[in-house]
LUMMI-268575 format. One record per residue (C-alpha): chain; residue number from 1; residue in one letter; x, y, z. Coordinates in nm, 4 decimals. Example, Ala and Ser with C-alpha at 12.3 -4.5 7.8 and 13.67 -1.06 7.14 Angstrom:
2
(A 1 a (1.2300 -0.4500 0.7800)) (A 2 s (1.3670 -0.1060 0.7140)) 
END
This chain:
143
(A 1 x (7.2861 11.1999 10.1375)) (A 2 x (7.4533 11.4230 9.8827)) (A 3 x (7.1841 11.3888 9.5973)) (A 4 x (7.1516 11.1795 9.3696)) (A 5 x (7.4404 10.9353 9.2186)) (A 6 x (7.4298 10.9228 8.8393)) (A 7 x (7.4832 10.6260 8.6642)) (A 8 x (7.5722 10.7752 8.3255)) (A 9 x (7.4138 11.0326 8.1311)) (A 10 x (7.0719 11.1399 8.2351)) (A 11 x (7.0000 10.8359 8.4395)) (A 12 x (7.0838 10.8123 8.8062)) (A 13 x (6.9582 10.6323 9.1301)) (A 14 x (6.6349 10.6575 9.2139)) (A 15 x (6.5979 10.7526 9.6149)) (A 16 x (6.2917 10.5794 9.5793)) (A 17 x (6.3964 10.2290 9.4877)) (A 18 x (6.6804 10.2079 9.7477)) (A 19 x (6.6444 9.9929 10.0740)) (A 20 x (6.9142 10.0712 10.2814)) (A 21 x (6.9744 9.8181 10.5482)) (A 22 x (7.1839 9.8962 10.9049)) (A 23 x (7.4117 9.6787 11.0912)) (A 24 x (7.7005 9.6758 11.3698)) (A 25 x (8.0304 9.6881 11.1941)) (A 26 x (8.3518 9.4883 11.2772)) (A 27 x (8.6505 9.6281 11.3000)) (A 28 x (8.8238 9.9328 11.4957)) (A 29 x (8.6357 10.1886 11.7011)) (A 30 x (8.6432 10.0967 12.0233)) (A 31 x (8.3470 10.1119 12.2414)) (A 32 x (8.1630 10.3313 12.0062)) (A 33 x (8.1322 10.0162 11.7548)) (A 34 x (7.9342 9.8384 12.0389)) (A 35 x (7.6554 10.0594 11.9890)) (A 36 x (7.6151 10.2252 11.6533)) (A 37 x (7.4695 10.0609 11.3873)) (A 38 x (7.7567 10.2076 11.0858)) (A 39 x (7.7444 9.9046 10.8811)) (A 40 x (7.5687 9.9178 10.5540)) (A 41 x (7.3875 9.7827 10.3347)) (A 42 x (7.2422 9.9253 10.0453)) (A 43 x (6.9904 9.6751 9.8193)) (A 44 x (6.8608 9.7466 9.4707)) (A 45 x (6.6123 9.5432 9.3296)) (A 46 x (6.7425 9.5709 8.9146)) (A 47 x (6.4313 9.3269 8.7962)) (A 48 x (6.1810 9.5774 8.8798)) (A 49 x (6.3234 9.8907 8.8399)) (A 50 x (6.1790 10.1174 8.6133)) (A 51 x (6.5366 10.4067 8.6144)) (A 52 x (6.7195 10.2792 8.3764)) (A 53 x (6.5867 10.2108 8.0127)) (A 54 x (6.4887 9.8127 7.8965)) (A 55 x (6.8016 9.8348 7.6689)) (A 56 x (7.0527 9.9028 7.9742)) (A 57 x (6.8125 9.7016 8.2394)) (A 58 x (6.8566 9.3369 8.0479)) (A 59 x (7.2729 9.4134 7.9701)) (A 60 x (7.2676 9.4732 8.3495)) (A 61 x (7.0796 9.2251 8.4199)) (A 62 x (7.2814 8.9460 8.1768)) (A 63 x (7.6739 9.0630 8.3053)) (A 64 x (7.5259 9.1027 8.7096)) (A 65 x (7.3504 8.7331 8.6768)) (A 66 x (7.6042 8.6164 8.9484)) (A 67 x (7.5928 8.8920 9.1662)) (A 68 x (7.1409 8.8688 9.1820)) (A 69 x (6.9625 8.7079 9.4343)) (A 70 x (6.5932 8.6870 9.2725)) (A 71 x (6.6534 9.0119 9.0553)) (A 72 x (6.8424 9.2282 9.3663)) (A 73 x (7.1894 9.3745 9.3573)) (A 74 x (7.3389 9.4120 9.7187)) (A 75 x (7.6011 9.6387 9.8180)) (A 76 x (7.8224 9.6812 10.1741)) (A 77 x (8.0055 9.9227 10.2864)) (A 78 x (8.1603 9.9294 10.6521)) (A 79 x (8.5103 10.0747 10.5721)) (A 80 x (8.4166 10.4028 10.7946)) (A 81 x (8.3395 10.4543 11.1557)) (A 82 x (8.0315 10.6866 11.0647)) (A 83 x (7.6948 10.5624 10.8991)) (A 84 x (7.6732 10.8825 10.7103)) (A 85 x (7.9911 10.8317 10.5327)) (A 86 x (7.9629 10.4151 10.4670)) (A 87 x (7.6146 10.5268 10.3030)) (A 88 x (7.8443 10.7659 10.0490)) (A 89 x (8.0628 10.4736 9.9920)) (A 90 x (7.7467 10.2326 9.9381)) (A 91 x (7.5964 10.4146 9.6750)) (A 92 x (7.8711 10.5564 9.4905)) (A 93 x (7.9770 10.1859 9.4799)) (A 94 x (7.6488 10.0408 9.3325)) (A 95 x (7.6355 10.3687 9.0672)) (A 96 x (7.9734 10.2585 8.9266)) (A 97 x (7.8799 9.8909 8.9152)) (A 98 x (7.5066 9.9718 8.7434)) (A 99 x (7.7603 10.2183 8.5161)) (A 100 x (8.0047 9.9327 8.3948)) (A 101 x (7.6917 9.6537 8.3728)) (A 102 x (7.5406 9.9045 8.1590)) (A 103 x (7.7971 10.0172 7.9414)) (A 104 x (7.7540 9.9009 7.5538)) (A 105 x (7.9886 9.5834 7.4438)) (A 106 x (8.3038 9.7353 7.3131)) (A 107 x (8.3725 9.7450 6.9175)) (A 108 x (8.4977 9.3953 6.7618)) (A 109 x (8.8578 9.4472 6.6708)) (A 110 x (8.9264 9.4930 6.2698)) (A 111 x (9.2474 9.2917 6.2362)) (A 112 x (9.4696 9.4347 6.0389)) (A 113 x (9.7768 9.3005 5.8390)) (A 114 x (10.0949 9.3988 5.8884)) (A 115 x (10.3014 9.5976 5.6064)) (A 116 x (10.5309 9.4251 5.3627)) (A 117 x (10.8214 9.6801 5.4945)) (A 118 x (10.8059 9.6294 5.8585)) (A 119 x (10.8115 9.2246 5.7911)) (A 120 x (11.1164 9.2607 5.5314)) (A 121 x (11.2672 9.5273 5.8035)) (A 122 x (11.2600 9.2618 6.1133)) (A 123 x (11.3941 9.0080 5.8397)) (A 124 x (11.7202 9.2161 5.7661)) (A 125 x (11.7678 9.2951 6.0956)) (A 126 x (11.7493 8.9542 6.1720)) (A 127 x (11.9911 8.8702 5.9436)) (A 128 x (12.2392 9.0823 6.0072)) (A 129 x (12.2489 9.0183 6.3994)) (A 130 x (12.3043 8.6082 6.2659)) (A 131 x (12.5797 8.7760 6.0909)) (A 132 x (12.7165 8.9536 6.3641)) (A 133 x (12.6873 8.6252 6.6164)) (A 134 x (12.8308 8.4341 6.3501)) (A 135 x (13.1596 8.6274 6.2899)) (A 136 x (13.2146 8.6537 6.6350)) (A 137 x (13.2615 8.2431 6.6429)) (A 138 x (13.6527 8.2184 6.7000)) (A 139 x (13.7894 7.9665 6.4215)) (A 140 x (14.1231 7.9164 6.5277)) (A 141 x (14.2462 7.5540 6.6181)) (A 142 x (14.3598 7.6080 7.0104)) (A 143 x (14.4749 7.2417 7.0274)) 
END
């Protein structure tokens, strides 16, 4: 593993409270997928942890509700033939979900009103287009 994976700021995954999980992978590599175990699956149980501050634990905690089974967060990764690299994947995976659950609720939007000119502006443009259309009419009696 390449250190640790930070989730923003100070905070990062703690080695510790990962349970990594290894399975046989589908997909291409011949006989060599018959016999390694590349698949994986990297578990992180959010309820208990005590990395990430109460603040950030319950807004993860709230927005990952569908995604928990009894307080865990589970992550795959079997894209790559090689263990070493699928456990990369895995991890940089769950520190970028952990880092948008976490991230404070963006600011309410202050609706503004839009100027008197720019109204009156679209108005007289308006009008003169009508204008345009309008002369463009052919009023002469074919018959």
């Amino acid at each position: 593993m390449s250190g640790p994976y930070p989730i923003r700021g100070s905070v990062s995954l703690p080695e510790a409270e990962l349970q990594w999980r290894f399975s046989r992978s589908s997909g291409p590599g011949g006989q060599h997928v018959n016999t390694s175990d590349s698949q994986v699956e990297l578990r992180f149980d959010l309820a208990a942890t005590t990395a990430l501050p109460e603040v950030w634990k319950a807004r993860a905690l709230e927005r990952l509700a569908s995604r928990l089974v009894d307080g865990v967060v589970t992550v795959r990764s079997s894209e790559h033939r090689s263990q070493w690299r699928n456990r990369e994947t895995a991890a940089v995976r769950l520190a970028a979900l952990l880092a948008e659950a976490t991230a404070p609720p963006p600011k309410p939007r202050r609706p503004t009103k839009i100027p008197r000119g720019i109204n009156e502006r679209r108005l007289r443009e308006k009008k003169q287009r009508s204008e345009t259309k309008r002369t463009r009419q052919s009023r002469g009696d074919w018959g």
